[in-house]
N, C-alpha and C positions, 0 to 999 in steps of 0.2 A: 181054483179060488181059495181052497183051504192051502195051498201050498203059500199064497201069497201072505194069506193074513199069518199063515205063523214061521212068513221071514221076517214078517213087519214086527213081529211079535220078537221074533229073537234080535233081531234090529234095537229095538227098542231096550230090551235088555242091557245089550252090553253097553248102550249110549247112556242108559244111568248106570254100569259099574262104571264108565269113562267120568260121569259127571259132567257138566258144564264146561264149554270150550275155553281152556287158559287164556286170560286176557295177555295182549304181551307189553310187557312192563318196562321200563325204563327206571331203574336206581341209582338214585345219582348222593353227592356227597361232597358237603361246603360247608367253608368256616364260616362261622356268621352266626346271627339271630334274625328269623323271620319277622319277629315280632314287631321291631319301630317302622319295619318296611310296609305292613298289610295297608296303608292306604295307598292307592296307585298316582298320588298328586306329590306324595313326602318325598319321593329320590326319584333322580332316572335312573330307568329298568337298564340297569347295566349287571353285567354276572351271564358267566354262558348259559347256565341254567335259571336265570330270574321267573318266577311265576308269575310275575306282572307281566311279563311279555308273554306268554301262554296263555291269560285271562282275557288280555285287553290288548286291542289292537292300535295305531297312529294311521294318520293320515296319507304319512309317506313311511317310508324307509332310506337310511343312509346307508350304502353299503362299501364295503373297503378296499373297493376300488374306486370311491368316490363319487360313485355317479346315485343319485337319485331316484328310487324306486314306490311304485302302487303301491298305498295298504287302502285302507280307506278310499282315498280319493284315487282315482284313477287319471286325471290329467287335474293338471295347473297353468295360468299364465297370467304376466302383468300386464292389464290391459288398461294399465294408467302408472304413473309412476309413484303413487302411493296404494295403488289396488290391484287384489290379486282372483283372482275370478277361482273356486275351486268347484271341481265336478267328482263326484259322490259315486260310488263304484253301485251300481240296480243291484235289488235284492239280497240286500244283508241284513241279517236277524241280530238283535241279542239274544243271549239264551233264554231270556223269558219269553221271545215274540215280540219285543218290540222293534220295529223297522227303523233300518238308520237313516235319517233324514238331515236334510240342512238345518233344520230347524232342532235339530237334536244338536249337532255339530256348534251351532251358537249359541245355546242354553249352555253348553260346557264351556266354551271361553267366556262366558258372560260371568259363570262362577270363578273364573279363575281368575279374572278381572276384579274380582269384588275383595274386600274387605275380608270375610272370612276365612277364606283362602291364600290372606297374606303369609299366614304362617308355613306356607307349602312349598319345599322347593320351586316344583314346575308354575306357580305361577307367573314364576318370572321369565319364564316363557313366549308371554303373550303383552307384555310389557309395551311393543312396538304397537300394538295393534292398538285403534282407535276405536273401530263399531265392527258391528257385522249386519251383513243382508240380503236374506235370503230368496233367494230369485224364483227358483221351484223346489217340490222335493231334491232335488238331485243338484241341488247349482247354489252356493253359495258366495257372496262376494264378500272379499274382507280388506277392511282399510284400514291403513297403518297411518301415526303420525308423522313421521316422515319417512323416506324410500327405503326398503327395507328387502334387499336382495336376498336375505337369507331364513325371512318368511316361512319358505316351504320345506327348508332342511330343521327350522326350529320344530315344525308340527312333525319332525320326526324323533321329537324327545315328549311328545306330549299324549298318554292315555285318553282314549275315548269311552268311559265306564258308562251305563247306562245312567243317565242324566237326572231321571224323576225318579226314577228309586233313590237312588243316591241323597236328594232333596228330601223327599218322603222319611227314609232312614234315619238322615244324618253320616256324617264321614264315619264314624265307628262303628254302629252296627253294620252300614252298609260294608265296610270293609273284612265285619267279621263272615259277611254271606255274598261276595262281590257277584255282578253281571255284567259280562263283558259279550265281546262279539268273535273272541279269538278259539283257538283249537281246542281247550280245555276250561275245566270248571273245577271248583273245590269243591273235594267230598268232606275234606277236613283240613281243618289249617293243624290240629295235632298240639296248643302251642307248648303244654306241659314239657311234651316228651321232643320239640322242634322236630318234628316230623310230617311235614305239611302232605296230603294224597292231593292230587289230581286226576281226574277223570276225564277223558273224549267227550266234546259236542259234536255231536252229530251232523248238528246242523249250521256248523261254522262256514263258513265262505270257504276255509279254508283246513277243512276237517282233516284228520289226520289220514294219512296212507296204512298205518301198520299201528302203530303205539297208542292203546285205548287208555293206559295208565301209566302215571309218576310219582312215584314214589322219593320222596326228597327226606335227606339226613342232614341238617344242621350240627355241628359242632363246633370245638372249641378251637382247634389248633389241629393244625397239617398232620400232626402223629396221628393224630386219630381218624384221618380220612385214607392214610394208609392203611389202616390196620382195616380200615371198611372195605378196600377195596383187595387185601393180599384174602379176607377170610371170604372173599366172595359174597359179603353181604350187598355190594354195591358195584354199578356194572362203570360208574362214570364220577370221575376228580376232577379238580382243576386248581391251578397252582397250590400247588404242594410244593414242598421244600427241594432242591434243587438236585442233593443227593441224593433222593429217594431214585429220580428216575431212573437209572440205570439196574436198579436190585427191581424195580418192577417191570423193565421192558424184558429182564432175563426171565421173567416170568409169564411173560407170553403179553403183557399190554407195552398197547404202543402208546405215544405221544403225539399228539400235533399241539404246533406252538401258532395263533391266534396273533397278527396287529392289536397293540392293546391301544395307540391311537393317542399317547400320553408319553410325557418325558421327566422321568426322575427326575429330580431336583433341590439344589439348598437355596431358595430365597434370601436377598438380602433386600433393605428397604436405602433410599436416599433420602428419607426426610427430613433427618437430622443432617444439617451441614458439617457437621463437626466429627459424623463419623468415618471411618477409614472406607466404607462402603459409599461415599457418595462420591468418590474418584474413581472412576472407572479403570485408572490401571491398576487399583488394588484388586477391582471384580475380576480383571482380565489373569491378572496374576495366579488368582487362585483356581482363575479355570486350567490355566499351562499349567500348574504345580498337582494335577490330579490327574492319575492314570487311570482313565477311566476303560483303556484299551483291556487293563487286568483286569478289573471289575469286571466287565463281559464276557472275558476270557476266561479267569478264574474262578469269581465267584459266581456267576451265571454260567459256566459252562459252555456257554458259546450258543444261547439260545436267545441270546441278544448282540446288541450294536452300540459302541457310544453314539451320542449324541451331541450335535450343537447348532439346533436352532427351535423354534418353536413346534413345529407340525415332522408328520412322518411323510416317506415316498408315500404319494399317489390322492396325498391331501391337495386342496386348493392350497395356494400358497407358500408349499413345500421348494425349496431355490435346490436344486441337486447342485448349484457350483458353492455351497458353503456346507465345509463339512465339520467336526468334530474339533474342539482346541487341542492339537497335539500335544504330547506329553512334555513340559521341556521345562524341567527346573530353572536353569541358568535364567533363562526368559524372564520365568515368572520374579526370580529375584531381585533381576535389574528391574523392572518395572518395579517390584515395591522401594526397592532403593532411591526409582525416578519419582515416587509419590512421598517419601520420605519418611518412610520403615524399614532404610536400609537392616536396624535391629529387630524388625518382625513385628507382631498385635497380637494382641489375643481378641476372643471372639466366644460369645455363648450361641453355641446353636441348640433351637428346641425340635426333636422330628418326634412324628406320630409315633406312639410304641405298634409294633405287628404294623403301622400301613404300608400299605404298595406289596412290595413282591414279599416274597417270606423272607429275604435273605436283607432286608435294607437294613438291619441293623448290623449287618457285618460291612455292608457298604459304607455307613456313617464313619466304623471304626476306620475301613482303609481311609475313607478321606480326611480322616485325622490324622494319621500316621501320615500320608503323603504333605499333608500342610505344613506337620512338621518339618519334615527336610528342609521346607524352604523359611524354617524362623516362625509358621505362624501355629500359635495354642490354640487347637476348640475345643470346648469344653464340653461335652456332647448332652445333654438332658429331655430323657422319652417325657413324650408328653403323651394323654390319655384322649380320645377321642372329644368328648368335649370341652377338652380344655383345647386344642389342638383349633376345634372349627372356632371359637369364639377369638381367638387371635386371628386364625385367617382372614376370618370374614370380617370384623374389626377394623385390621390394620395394626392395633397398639397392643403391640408384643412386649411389654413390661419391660421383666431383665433380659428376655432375645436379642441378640443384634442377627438372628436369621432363625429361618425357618422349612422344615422339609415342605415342600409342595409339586404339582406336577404341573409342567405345559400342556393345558388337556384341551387336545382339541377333536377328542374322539367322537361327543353329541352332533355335531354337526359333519364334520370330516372333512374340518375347513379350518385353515390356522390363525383367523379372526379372534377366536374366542379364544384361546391359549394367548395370544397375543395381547389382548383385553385383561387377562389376569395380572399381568407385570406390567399394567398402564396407570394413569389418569383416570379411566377410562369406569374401574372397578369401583364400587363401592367399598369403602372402608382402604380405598389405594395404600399400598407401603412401598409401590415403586410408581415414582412419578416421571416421565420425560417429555412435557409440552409438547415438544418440535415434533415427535410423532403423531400427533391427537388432530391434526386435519388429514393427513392419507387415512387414520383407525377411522375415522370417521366420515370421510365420503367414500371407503371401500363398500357401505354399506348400502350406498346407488349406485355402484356401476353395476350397470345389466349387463356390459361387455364384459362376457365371462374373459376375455383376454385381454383386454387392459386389469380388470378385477384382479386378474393373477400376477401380471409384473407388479403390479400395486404391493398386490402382499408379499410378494418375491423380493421386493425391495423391504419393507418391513422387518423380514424374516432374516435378511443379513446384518440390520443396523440392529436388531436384538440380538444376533450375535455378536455383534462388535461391541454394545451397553454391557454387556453381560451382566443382566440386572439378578442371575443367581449362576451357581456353578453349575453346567450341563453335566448331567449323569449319562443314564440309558435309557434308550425307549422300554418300555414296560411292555411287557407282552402275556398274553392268556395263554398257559399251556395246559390241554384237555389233556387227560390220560383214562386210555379207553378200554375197557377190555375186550375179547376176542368175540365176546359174544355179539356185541354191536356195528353195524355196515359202515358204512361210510358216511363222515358226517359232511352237512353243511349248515349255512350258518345267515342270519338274517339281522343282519348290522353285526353286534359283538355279540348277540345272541343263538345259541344253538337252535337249528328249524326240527324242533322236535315233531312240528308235525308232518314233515320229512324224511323220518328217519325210519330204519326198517333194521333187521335185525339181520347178522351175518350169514349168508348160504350156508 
C-alpha cells in the first residue's frame, strides 16, 4: 500500500516538473487587417484561414469539386417551385447553450432581411427570399419571390451567429465577444497587436481532432509572412510573393496551390456608345494582343492557367470546349483596323493597388507592354481599396475607361454569379448586353441540373466571344506549410482546421 501511494507520489511530482499538457497549436500568418472583418454579416468568410469560418458555421457548404455539402442543415429540397423545405442537423449547441433551432435559423434571415442590415455584405444574400416558416424545431420552409435554384448554395455564404445575443448586444459588441456554433471561440481578437487567439469548443458538432488553439499574425505585406514563417515563428502562409517559394520549399516547406474559383481581369464598360470599348472587336482585340500564356508561365511560375471564360473546371457552367484567347498580335490588329483604330487608342485603366495575387501589379505592366505592340497606350493608375469598391460597385468610373476586377464565381461554385458581374443584371452595371438577360435570368429556375448547365455553357462561350474585359488567369490560394503540419484539407476555400493534425 505504501509502495503505491508513493509511486502516486513520485507520479505526481514529475507531472508538475512536466506542467500542464502542451496544447497543440496552429500559427498561421496573413496579409490583412482583422479589424473591418469582426462582424460575420460585413464580407464572405473567404481566406484559407478566415476566423469567421472557425466561429460560425452555414447551412451548407460549396466544395471544389462543386458539389454541395451538410453544415447546418443536413438535407434540402424544392418542394414547390418557389420553396425550399430545410432540415436542421439534431443536437447542435452554440457555445453558450443555445440549441439550433428553425426558429433561430429565421430570426437570422429575418435580420438580414431588414433595414439594419442593409449595410452588410451578406444581406444581400437573402435578397430572393420572401418569408420563412417554421415547421418544427428541426424543419424550416423558405420561400423565395420567384424560383431560385441556387438558394441552397447561396446559404453557403451565409453565417449562422447566435441570433438573441447578437440582438441583445448589438453588431459591435457582439462582434467584439462573438457566439457561434463552429470548432473554435475567441479568447482574444488581439486588435492592437493584430494577433487574434482562438481556442477549441468542445462542444461543437464538429469539435476539433487535434488542434485545441490558433494563433493568427496579421500583417502588412508578404515580406513579412516570410520572415514569420523562415524564423519559425509561424507554422502556415498563404499567397506570398511568387518568388519566395522556391527559397522556402529549399527549406524544408512545401506548397499546395488551392482553386481560387475567380478570374483575373481588366473590366471594360459599354455605356458609352462612343467609346472604343463598346465594339466588341476592339474587346476582342485586346484579349489576342495579351500573352497571358507568359503571365502564367513567367510571372506566376506555372502555378496557374490563362484564362477565358467566366467560371473554372468542375464549376456549373464551366464549357471545357472554349478555351483561352490565343496570343496573336497580327489578329488583334486587323480587328482594331476592322473597328477603325487601324492607328491604335489610348485608354486609362484604374486596378486595386496589392489586390488579387501579390504579383498583379507586374501583370498590369505586361499587359501594357503587350497592348503596346499592337498601337494601343494604357495608362495604368493604382487605385486604393475604397476608392476601388465605390467605382465597382457604382458603375461611374470617372476618368477610367476600365477597371481590374475578377469573374468570381467561387461563393457559389457556379458561373451565374461571375456571369451576373459583367451584365445587366448587377447593380450599378458598367457592362450591359440585353440579349443575354432572359437565359441569366430563367437559369435561375431550371431545377434541371442539365439543361441548367448547357444554359450556362452557352452563356459562358458568348462572354467569351463579348469580351466584355481582357481574360487574365485563374487566381488561385497557395498554402505554404511547414514540416511540422499533416496533411491538409479544406471545406469550400477554407482550411478544415478542425481536421487537421499535426505531422507523425
Amino acid at each position: 500500500m505504501m509502495r503505491v501511494t508513493l509511486n502516486s507520489l513520485l507520479l505526481s511530482v514529475v507531472l508538475w516538473m512536466l506542467g500542464p499538457a502542451q496544447a497543440e497549436t496552429l500559427r498561421t500568418v496573413q496579409t490583412g487587417n482583422i479589424t473591418p472583418l469582426l462582424n460575420p454579416f460585413s464580407s464572405l468568410a473567404q481566406g484559407i484561414t478566415n476566423p469567421q469560418a472557425m466561429i460560425h458555421d452555414m447551412l451548407t457548404y460549396v466544395s471544389t469539386d462543386g458539389t454541395l455539402q451538410p453544415g447546418l442543415a443536413i438535407a434540402w429540397s424544392s418542394i414547390g417551385p418557389t420553396t425550399w423545405r430545410i432540415s436542421l442537423r439534431p443536437n447542435v449547441r452554440y457555445s453558450n447553450g443555445r440549441a439550433v433551432t428553425a426558429e433561430v435559423i429565421a430570426k437570422t434571415i429575418a435580420y438580414l432581411k431588414s433595414d439594419a442590415a442593409k449595410r452588410y455584405v451578406i444581406s444581400g444574400e437573402v435578397r430572393t427570399i420572401k418569408s420563412t416558416h417554421v415547421i418544427d424545431d428541426l424543419t424550416i420552409d423558405v420561400e423565395t419571390h420567384e424560383p431560385d435554384v441556387l438558394l441552397p448554395r447561396r446559404f453557403g455564404t451565409i453565417p449562422m451567429p447566435e441570433p438573441y445575443l447578437y440582438e441583445e448586444l448589438g453588431p459591435e459588441d457582439f462582434s467584439l465577444a462573438p457566439v457561434g456554433t463552429g470548432s473554435y471561440v475567441v479568447e482574444a481578437w488581439n486588435l492592437d497587436s493584430q494577433q487574434p487567439l482562438l481556442v477549441a469548443n468542445p462542444d461543437s458538432w464538429r469539435a476539433p481532432v487535434e488542434i485545441d488553439r490558433v494563433e493568427m499574425r496579421l500583417v502588412k505585406d508578404a515580406g513579412t509572412q516570410v520572415q514569420a514563417l523562415m524564423s519559425g515563428l509561424v507554422d502556415m502562409g498563404y499567397n506570398l510573393g511568387i518568388v519566395e517559394l522556391e527559397v522556402l520549399e529549399s527549406m524544408g516547406f512545401r506548397t499546395e496551390v488551392q482553386p481560387g474559383g475567380q478570374i483575373s481581369a481588366l473590366a471594360f464598360s459599354n455605356r458609352d456608345p462612343e467609346s472604343p470599348f463598346s465594339d466588341q472587336r476592339v474587346r476582342q482585340a485586346m484579349n489576342y494582343a495579351v500573352n497571358t500564356q507568359e503571365i502564367a508561365d513567367i510571372i506566376m511560375m506555372g502555378t496557374t492557367q490563362p484564362a477565358g471564360q467566366p467560371g473554372v473546371a468542375t464549376m456549373a457552367g464551366y464549357n471545357p470546349n472554349v478555351g483561352p484567347y490565343p496570343y496573336d498580335p497580327e489578329k488583334a490588329r486587323a480587328l482594331l483596323a476592322e473597328a477603325g483604330y487601324a492607328d491604335g487608342l489610348s485608354f486609362r485603366a484604374e486596378v486595386l493597388a496589392g489586390g488579387g495575387a501579390v504579383e498583379s501589379t507586374t501583370i498590369y505592366l505586361k499587359v501594357a507592354q503587350d497592348l503596346a505592340k499592337v498601337g494601343i497606350a494604357m495608362e495604368v493608375q493604382p487605385l486604393q481599396g475604397v476608392q476601388w469598391i465605390q467605382k465597382y460597385f457604382s458603375g461611374e468610373w470617372d476618368q477610367a475607361d476600365a477597371i481590374s476586377a475578377t469573374w468570381n464565381g467561387a461563393s457559389y461554385w457556379d458561373v451565374s454569379r461571375a456571369i451576373e458581374i459583367f451584365s445587366c443584371k448587377k447593380p450599378g452595371a458598367f457592362f450591359c448586353a440585353p440579349e443575354l438577360m432572359p437565359a441569366i435570368n430563367a437559369s435561375h429556375g431550371m431545377f434541371d441540373a442539365h439543361e441548367r448547365d448547357q444554359t450556362l455553357q452557352d452563356l459562358s462561350r458568348k462572354m467569351h466571344d463579348l469580351a466584355p474585359a481582357i481574360f487574365l488567369v485563374q487566381l488561385v490560394d497557395i498554402v505554404t506549410v511547414s514540416h511540422r503540419l499533416g496533411p491538409l484539407t479544406y471545406r469550400h476555400k477554407q482550411l478544415a482546421v478542425d481536421q487537421l493534425r499535426l505531422a507523425e
